[in-house]
N, C-alpha and C positions, 0 to 999 in steps of 0.2 A: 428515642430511636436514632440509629446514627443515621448519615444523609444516605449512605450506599442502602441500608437497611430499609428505609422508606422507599429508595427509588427501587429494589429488589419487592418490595409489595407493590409497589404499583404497578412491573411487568406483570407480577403474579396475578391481578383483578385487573384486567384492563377495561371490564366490562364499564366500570363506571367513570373511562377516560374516552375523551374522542382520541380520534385519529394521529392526528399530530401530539398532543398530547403524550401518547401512549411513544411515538417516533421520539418525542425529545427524551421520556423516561428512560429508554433503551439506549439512549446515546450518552446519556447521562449514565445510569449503571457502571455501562461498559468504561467508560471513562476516568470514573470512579475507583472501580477495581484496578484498573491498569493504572493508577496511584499507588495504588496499596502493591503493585509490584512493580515498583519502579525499578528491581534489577534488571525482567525480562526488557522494559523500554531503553534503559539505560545499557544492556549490551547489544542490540540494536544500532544502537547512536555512535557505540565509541567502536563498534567493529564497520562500519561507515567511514570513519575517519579514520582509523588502522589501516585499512586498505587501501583506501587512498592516497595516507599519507608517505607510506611503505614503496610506491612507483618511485618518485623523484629521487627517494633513497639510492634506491635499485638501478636507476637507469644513467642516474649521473644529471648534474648539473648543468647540461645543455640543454641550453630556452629554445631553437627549433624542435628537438626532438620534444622535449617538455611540455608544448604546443600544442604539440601532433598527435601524443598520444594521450591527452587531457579527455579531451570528448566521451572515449570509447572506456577510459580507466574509471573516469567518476560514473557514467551510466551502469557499466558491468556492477560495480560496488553497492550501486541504488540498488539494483534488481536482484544480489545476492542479500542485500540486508533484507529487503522486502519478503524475500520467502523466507529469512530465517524468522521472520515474527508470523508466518500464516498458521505454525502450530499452535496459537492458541487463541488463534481466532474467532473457531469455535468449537475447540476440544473440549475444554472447561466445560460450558456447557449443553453441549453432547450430554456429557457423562452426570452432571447435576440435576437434569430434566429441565433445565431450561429453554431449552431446543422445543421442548412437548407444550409448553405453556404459552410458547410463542407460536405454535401451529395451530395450539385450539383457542388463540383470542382471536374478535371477530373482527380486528382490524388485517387490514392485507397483510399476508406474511413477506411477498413483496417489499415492501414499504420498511416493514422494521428490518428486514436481512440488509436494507439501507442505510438503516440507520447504523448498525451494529459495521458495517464496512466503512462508513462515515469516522467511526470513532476510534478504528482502528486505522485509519488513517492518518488521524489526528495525531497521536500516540507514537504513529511511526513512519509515515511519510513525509508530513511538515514539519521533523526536524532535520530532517537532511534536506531538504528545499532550503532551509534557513541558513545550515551551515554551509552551500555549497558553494556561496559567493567569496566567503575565505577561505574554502580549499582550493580555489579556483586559482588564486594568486601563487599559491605553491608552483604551480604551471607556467607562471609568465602570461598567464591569458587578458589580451587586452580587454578594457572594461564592457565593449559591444559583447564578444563572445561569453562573458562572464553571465551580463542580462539576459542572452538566448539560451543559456546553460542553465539559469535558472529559471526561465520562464518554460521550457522544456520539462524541467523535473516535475513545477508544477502543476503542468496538465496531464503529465507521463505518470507521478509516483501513482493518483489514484486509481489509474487505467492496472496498473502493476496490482494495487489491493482488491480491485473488482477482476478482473482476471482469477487471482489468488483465492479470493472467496470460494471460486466456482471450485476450482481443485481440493478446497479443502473440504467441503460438502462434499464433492461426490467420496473423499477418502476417510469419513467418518465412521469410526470405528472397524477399520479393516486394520489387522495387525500390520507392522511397519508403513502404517500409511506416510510414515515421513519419505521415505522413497520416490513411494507412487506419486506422490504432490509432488516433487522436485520433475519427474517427468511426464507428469498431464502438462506443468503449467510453464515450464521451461520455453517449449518452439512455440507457446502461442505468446510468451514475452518478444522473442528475436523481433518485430517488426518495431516495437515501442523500442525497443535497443536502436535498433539502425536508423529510426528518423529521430531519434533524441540525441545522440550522439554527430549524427549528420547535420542536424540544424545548426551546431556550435562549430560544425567544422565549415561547414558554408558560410555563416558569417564571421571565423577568423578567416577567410578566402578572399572575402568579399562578394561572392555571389548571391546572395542574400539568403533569409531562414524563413521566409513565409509558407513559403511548399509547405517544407518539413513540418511548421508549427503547426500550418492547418491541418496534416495529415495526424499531428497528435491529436490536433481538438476532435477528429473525422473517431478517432481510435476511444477518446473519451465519451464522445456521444454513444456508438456503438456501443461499449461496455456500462454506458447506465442505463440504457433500455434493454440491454437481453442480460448481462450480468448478474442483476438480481433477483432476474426472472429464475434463470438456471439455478441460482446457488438455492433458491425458496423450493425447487423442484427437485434437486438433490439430497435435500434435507428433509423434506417428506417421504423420499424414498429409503433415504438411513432409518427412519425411527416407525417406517413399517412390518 
């Protein structure tokens, strides 16, 4: 049996897996699978860097203006990549019954809608965390504003996929739900926009980025205690 084939039986009985157990199986699947379709990850990544790479094009080679508008060009770009990978977060399976198998084991559904945002984070947040220290330099941005740019992404991208989760549960199996998730989850991203964006521009200022960071880590806590709640409560209501 191949590895995704065993880790898809052990979502399937979870009865004879504890708890964590059953959490790493599902993080493992999903992870799994998003190998075997390395196109959807891989346009994700290079339309990240398209966009970003496409400003300095556009705006011309002046390093204040190049600067100035780094912060707000690479944050926009993170948060359009982010919903272009929310469809199939849990469309897939939605439509497989694997949604059904995960509501009737008797581990928290909670817990594994965690894990399943975990790994879709993995997949498609922490590579643009990774690359954004060399997109950063396309900008002229000194090496402080580079480290708050990126220490920014990395509390911000996964506020962006627990956010995302919620929209895409509650638009599960509604025709054109690609729409409707562009507008549930859009104005509740704008706050993660404006202090991630803002933390990079306060410290290319020198006023410093603590506020801003805390206010992400404040945005990340919030979104891991009621985010998975919602998205497990969403999801029971699709598959009633």
């Amino acid at each position: 049996m191949s590895a995704t084939g065993a880790a898809m039986a052990d979502v399937a009985s979870p009865n004879r897996m504890g708890t964590w157990a059953v959490f790493a199986s599902v993080m493992q699947r999903d992870l799994l699978l998003a190998m075997r379709r390395r196109s959807d990850v891989l346009t994700t990544f290079f339309f990240f860097i398209i966009v970003v790479s496409l400003f300095p094009l556009g705006v011309g080679p002046q390093p204040d203006t190049l600067r100035e508008i780094a912060p707000g060009v690479v944050w926009v770009a993170a948060l359009l990549a982010s919903m272009l990978a929310l469809g199939r977060l849990l469309a897939a399976d939605y439509a497989d019954g694997t949604l059904e198998q995960l509501v009737l084991a008797p581990q928290p559904l909670v817990l594994l809608v965690l894990a399943k945002i975990l790994a879709h984070w993995l997949v498609t947040g922490l590579p643009l965390v990774l690359i954004a220290p060399l997109l950063g330099l396309q900008f002229d941005l000194p090496g402080d504003a580079v480290a708050v740019m990126t220490a920014g992404l990395l509390v911000g991208t996964p506020v962006l996929s627990m956010i995302g989760a919620i929209g895409a549960g509650l638009t599960l199996g509604v025709r054109g739900g690609g729409g409707l998730l562009a507008l549930l989850v859009l104005p509740l991203y704008v706050p993660v926009l404006i202090f991630g964006a803002g933390a990079v521009g306060a410290s290319a200022s020198g006023l410093g980025s603590a506020a801003h960071l805390s206010m992400l880590g404040a945005f990340f806590l919030l979104a891991l205690v009621f985010a998975p709640w919602a998205t497990a409560a969403a999801i029971r209501i699709a598959l009633e």
